[in-house]
C-alpha positions as CSV (number, residue, x, y, z in Angstrom):
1,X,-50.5,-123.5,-120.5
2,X,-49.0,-120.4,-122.0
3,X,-46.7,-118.7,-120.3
4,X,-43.6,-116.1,-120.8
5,X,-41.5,-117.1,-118.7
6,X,-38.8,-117.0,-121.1
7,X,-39.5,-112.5,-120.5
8,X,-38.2,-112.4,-117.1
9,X,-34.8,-111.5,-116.9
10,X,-32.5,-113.1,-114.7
11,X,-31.6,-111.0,-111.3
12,X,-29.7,-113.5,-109.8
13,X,-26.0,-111.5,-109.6
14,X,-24.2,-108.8,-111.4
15,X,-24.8,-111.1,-114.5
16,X,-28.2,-110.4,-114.9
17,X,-29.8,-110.1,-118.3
18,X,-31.4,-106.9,-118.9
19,X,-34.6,-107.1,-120.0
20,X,-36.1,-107.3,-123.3
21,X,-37.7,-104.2,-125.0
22,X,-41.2,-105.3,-125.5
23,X,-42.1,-102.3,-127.6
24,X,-38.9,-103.7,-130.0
25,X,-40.6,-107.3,-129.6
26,X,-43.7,-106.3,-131.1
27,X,-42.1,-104.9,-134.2
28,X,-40.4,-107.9,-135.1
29,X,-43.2,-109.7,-134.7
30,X,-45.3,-107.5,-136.5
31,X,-43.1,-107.6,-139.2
32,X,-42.8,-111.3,-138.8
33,X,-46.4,-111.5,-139.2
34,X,-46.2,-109.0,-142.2
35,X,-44.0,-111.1,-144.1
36,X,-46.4,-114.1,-143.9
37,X,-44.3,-116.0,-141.4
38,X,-46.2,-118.9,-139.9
39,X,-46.6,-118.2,-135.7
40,X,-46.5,-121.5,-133.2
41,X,-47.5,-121.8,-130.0
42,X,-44.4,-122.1,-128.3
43,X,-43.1,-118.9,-130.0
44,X,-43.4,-115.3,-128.2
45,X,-46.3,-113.2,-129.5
46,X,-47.9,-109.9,-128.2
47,X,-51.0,-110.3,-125.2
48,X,-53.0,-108.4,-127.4
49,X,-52.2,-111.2,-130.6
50,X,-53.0,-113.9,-128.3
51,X,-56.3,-112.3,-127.0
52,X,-57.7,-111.8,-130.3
53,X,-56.8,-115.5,-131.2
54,X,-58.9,-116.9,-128.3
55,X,-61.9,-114.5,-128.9
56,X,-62.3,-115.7,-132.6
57,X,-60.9,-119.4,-132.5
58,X,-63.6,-120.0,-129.8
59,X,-66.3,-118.4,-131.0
60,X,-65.9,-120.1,-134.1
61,X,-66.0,-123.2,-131.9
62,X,-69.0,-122.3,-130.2
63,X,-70.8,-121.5,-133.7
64,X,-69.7,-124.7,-134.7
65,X,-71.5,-126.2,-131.7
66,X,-74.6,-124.7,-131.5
67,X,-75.1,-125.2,-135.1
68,X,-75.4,-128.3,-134.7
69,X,-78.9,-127.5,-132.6
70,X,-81.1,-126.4,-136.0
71,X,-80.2,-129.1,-137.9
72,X,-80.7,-131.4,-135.2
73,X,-84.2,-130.3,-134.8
74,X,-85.0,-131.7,-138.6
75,X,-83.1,-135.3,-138.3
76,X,-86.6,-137.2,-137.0
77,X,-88.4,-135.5,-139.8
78,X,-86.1,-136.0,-142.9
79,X,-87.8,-137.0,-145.6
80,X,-86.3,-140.1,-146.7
81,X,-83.7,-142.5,-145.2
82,X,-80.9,-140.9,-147.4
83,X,-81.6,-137.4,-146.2
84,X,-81.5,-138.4,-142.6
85,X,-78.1,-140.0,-143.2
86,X,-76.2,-137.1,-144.8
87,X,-77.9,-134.6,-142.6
88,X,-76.4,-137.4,-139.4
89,X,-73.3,-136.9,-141.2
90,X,-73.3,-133.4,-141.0
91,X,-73.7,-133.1,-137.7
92,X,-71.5,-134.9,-136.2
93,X,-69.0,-133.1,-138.5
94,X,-69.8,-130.0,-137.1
95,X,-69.1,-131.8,-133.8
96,X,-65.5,-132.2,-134.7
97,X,-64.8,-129.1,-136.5
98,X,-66.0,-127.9,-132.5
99,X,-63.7,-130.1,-131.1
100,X,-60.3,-129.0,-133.6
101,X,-60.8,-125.6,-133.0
102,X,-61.3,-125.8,-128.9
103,X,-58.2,-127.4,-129.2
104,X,-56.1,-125.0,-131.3
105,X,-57.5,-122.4,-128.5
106,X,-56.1,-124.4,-126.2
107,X,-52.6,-124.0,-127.7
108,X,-53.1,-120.2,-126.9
109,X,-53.0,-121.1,-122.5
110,X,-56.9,-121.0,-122.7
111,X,-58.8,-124.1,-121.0
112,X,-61.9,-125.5,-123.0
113,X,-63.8,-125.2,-119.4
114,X,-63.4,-121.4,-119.4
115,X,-64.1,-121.4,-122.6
116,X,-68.0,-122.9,-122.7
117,X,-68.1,-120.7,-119.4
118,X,-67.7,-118.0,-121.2
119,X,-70.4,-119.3,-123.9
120,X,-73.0,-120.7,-121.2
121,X,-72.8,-117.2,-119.6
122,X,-73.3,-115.2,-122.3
123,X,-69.5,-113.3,-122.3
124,X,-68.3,-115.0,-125.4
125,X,-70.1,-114.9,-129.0
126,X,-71.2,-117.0,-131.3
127,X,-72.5,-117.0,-135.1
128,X,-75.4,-114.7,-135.1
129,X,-76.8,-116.5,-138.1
130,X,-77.8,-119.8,-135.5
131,X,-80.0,-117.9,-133.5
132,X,-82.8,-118.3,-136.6
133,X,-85.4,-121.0,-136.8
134,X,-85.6,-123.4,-139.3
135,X,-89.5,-123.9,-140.0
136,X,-89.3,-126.0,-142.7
137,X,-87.5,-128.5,-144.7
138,X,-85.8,-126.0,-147.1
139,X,-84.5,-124.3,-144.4
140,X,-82.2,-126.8,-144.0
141,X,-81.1,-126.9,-147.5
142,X,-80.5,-123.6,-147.5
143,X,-78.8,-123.9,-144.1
144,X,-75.8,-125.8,-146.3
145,X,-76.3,-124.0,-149.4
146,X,-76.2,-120.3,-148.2
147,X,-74.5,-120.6,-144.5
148,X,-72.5,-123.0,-145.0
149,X,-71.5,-121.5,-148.3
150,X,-70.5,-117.9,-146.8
151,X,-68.7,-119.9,-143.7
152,X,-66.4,-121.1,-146.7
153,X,-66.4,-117.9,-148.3
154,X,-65.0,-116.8,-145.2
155,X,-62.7,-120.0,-144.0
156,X,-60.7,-120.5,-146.6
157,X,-58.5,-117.7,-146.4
158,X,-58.1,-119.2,-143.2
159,X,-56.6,-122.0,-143.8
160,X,-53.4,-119.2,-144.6
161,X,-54.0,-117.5,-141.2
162,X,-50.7,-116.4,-139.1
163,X,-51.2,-118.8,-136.6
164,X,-50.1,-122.5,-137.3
165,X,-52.4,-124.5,-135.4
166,X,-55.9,-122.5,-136.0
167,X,-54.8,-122.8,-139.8
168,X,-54.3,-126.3,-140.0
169,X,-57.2,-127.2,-138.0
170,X,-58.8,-125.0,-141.0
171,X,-57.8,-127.1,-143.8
172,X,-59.6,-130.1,-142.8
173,X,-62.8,-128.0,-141.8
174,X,-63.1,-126.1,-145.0
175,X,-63.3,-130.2,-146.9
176,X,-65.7,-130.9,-145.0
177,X,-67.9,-127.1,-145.4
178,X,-67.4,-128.0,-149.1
179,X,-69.1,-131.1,-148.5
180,X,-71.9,-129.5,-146.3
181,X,-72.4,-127.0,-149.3
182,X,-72.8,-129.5,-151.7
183,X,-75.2,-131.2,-149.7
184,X,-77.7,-127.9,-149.6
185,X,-77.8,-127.4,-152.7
186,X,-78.6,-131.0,-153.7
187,X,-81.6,-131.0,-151.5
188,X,-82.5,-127.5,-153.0
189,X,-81.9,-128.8,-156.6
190,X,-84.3,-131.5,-155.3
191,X,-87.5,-129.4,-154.5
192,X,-86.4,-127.0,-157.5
193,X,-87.7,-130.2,-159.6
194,X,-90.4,-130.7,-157.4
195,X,-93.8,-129.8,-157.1
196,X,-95.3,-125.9,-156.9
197,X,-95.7,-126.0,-153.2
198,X,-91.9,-127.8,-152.8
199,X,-90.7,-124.7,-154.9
200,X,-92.6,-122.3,-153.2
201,X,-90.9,-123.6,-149.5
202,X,-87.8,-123.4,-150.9
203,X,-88.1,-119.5,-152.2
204,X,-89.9,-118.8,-148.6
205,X,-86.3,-120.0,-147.0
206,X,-84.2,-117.9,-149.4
207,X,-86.2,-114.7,-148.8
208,X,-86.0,-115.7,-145.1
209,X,-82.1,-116.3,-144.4
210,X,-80.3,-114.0,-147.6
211,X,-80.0,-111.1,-145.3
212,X,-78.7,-113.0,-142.5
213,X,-76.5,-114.7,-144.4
214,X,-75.0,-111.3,-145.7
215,X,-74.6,-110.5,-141.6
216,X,-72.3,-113.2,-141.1
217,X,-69.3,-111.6,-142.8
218,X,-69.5,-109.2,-139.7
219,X,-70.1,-105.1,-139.9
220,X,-68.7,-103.5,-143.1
221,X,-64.9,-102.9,-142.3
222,X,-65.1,-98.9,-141.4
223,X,-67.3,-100.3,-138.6
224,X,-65.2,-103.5,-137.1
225,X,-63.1,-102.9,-134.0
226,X,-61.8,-105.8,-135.0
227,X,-60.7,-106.3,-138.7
228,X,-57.8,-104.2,-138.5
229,X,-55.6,-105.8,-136.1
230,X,-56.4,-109.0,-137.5
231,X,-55.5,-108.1,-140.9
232,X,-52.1,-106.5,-139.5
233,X,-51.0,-110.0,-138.3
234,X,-52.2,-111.9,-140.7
235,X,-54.9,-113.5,-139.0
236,X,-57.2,-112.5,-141.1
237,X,-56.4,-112.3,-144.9
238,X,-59.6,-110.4,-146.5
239,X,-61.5,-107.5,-145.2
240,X,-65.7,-108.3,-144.4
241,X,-66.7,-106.7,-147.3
242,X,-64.2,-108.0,-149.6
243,X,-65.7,-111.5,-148.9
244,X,-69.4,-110.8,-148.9
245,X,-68.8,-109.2,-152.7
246,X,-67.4,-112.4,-153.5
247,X,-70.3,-114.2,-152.1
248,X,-72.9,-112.0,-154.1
249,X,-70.9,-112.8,-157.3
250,X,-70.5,-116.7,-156.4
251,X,-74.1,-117.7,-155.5
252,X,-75.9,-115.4,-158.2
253,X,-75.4,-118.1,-160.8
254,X,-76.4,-120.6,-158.5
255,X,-79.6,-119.3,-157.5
256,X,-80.2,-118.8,-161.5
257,X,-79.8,-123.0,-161.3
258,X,-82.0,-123.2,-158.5
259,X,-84.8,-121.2,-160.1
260,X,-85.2,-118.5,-156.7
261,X,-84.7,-114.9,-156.7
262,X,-83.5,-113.2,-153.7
263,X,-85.4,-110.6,-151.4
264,X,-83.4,-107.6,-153.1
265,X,-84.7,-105.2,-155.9
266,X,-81.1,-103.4,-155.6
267,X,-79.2,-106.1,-156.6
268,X,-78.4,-106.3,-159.9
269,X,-75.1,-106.9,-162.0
270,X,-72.6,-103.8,-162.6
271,X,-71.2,-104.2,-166.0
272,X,-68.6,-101.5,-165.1
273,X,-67.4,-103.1,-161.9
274,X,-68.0,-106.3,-163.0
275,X,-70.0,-107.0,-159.6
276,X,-73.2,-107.5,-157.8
277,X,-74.4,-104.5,-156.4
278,X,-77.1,-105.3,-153.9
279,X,-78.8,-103.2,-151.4
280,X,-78.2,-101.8,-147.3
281,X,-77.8,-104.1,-145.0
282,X,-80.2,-103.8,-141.9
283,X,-77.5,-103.4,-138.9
284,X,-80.0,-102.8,-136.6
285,X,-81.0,-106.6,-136.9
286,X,-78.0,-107.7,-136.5
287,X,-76.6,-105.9,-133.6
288,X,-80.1,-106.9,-131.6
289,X,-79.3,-110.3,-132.5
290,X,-75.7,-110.5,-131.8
291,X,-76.9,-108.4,-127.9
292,X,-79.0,-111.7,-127.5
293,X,-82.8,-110.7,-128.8
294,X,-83.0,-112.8,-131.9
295,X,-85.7,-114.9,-132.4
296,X,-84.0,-118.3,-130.7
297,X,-80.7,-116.8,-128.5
298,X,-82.5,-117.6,-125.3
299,X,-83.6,-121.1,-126.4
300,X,-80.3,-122.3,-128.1
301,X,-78.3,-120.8,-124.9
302,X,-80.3,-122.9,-122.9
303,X,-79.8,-125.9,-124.9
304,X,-76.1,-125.3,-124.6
305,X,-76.1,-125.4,-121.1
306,X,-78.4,-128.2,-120.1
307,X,-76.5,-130.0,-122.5
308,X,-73.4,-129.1,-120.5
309,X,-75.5,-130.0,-116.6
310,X,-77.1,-133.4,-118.1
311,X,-73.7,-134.6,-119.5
312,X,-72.0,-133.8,-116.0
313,X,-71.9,-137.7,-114.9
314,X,-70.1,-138.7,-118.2
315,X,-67.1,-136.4,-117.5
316,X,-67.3,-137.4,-113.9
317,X,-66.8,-140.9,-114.8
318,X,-64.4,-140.6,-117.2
319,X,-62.4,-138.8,-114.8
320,X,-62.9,-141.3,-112.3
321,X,-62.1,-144.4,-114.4
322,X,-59.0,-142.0,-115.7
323,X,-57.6,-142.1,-111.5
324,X,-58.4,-146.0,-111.2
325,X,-56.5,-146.6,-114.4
326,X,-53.6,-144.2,-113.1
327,X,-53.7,-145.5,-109.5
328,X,-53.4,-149.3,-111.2
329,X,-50.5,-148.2,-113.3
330,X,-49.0,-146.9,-110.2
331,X,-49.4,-149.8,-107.6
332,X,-48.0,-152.2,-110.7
333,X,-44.7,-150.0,-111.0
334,X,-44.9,-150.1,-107.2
C-alpha cells in the first residue's frame, strides 16, 4: 500500500529531524516531472499527483471492461467463423488491457475492490462512448475502426506518461489497439465491397458514432478541470483538442477508402491551416451521457455488477483453496 512514512520526522530526542518543507517537495517534483523524469511507485509524489493517477488509470480500466459488453453482444451473431474469432480475440484483449491497468492503480495504494466499488456505484467514470448501442453489424466495425482508433489517438502519448508503471502497461495496450483498429476497418473494407444494403449499414453506423467518437477526447481544453494538472506533470502529453485535430486529419483519407461521408457539412479541408475544420460539438450530449442518461448507462452498469454478485463463489473459492494450500505449506514446515 502507499504510504509516507518516510515524511514523518523523527521525535525521538534532541536529534530529531526537522521536517520536510512539502511546499519545497512539490517544486522539485514538479520540476522533476517538467524535465520528463520517469516517477515510480516507491518514489514521493504530491496527494494531489497520486489522486489524479487513480481517477484516470481506473477509469481507463473500467472503459476497458465494459467495452467489452457491446461487442460481446455481436459474438453469437458474427457472420462467419473468422469474424467470430477475431472479434473472441478482441475481447478477451480488452480483458487484459482491464487487468494491466487495475494493477498499475494498484501501485498508487488503491485496492482493485475499491476500485469496481467505485464503478458499480456510480462514483467513478467510465468511457462515455460504451454507453451506445450497437444495432447492427457495422457497428462493430466501426467500434474498432473509429473508437478504437481515437483510444490510440489518445494512448499513445501515453505510453511517455510521467508515471512508470501506467506507461509501460501502455506500450503493450496501444499493440494490441493497433490491432483492434486494423480489425474495424477490415470488416468495414468488407461491406464497402459488398452489396447496396451492406454499404448502406455501414454509412448508418458512421453517421451514428462520428460525434461520439469526437466526445471521447474529453471537453475542449478551456473547459477540462482536468487537463492542466495533468499536462504540468507530464501525465498527459497533448491537450484534448490537440488530439481530436489529429484524428479529423488521420481518418479523413480513410473514410475516402471506405467510400462513407461523415454527418458534418462543416467539415472540410483548410488549405491555410493545413487541417480539417469540422463543425460544434454537441456538449450537451455528452455531459447527459457522462451524468448517466445515455441510451445504455443503466443497462451496462447493471451488467457490471451482476457480473461482479454471480462471480462471487469463484473468488470465494479461490480464496479458500489459497488458505488450504497456505495451511498445507505450513503444517509441512511444521
Amino acid at each position: 500500500m502507499y504510504t509516507q512514512a518516510m515524511d514523518i520526522p523523527n521525535t525521538d530526542g534532541p536529534t530529531a529531524v526537522p521536517a520536510i518543507n512539502e511546499q519545497a517537495r512539490e517544486a522539485e517534483f514538479n520540476e522533476r516531472a517538467g524535465r520528463g523524469e520517469i516517477v515510480e511507485a516507491k518514489d514521493w509524489m504530491p496527494e494531489a499527483y497520486r489522486k489524479t493517477l487513480v481517477r484516470q488509470i481506473s477509469q481507463h480500466a473500467h472503459s476497458e471492461i465494459v467495452g467489452m459488453l457491446p461487442e460481446g453482444n455481436w459474438v453469437t451473431r458474427a457472420p462467419s467463423l473468422k469474424r467470430k474469432t477475431i472479434l473472441l480475440a478482441k475481447i478477451q484483449d480488452e480483458g487484459g488491457h482491464g487487468l494491466y491497468l487495475y494493477a498499475a492503480a494498484e501501485t498508487l495504494g488503491t485496492s482493485r475492490d475499491q476500485m469496481l466499488d467505485a464503478l458499480h456505484t456510480g462514483k467513478a467514470k467510465y468511457s462515455s462512448i460504451f454507453n451506445y448501442p450497437t444495432l447492427t453489424w457495422a457497428d462493430i466495425g466501426v467500434i474498432g475502426w473509429l473508437v478504437d482508433g481515437a483510444a490510440i489517438m489518445n494512448q499513445v502519448p501515453l505510453c511517455r506518461c510521467s508515471y512508470g508503471p501506467y506507461a509501460r502497461a501502455m506500450v503493450r495496450i496501444c499493440k494490441e489497439e493497433s490491432f483492434h483498429q486494423r480489425q474495424g476497418f477490415d470488416l468495414l473494407l468488407a461491406l464497402s465491397k459488398g452489396s447496396e444494403a451492406q454499404r448502406a449499414m455501414m454509412q448508418d453506423a458512421v453517421n451514428r458514432w462520428w460525434w461520439p467518437v469526437l466526445m471521447m477526447f474529453g471537453p475542449h481544453d478551456k473547459d477540462s478541470q482536468n487537463s492542466e494538472l495533468s499536462m504540468k506533470w507530464g501525465i498527459k502529453r497533448i491537450s484534448n483538442d490537440e488530439l481530436r485535430q489529429q484524428f479529423v486529419d488521420a481518418t479523413m483519407p480513410q473514410g475516402e477508402l471506405l467510400g462513407v461521408t461523415f454527418p458534418d457539412p462543416d467539415l472540410r479541408y483548410n488549405e491555410a491551416r493545413g487541417h480539417y475544420d469540422f463543425g460544434a460539438i454537441d456538449w450537451s450530449e455528452f455531459w447527459n451521457v457522462v451524468n448517466g442518461h445515455g441510451p445504455c448507462n443503466k443497462e451496462r452498469l447493471q451488467a457490471r455488477v451482476d457480473a461482479w454478485e454471480e462471480g462471487a463463489w469463484v473468488r470465494e473459492a479461490a480464496l479458500a483453496h489459497a488458505r488450504k494450500q497456505a495451511a498445507r505449506v505450513a503444517a509441512a514446515a511444521a
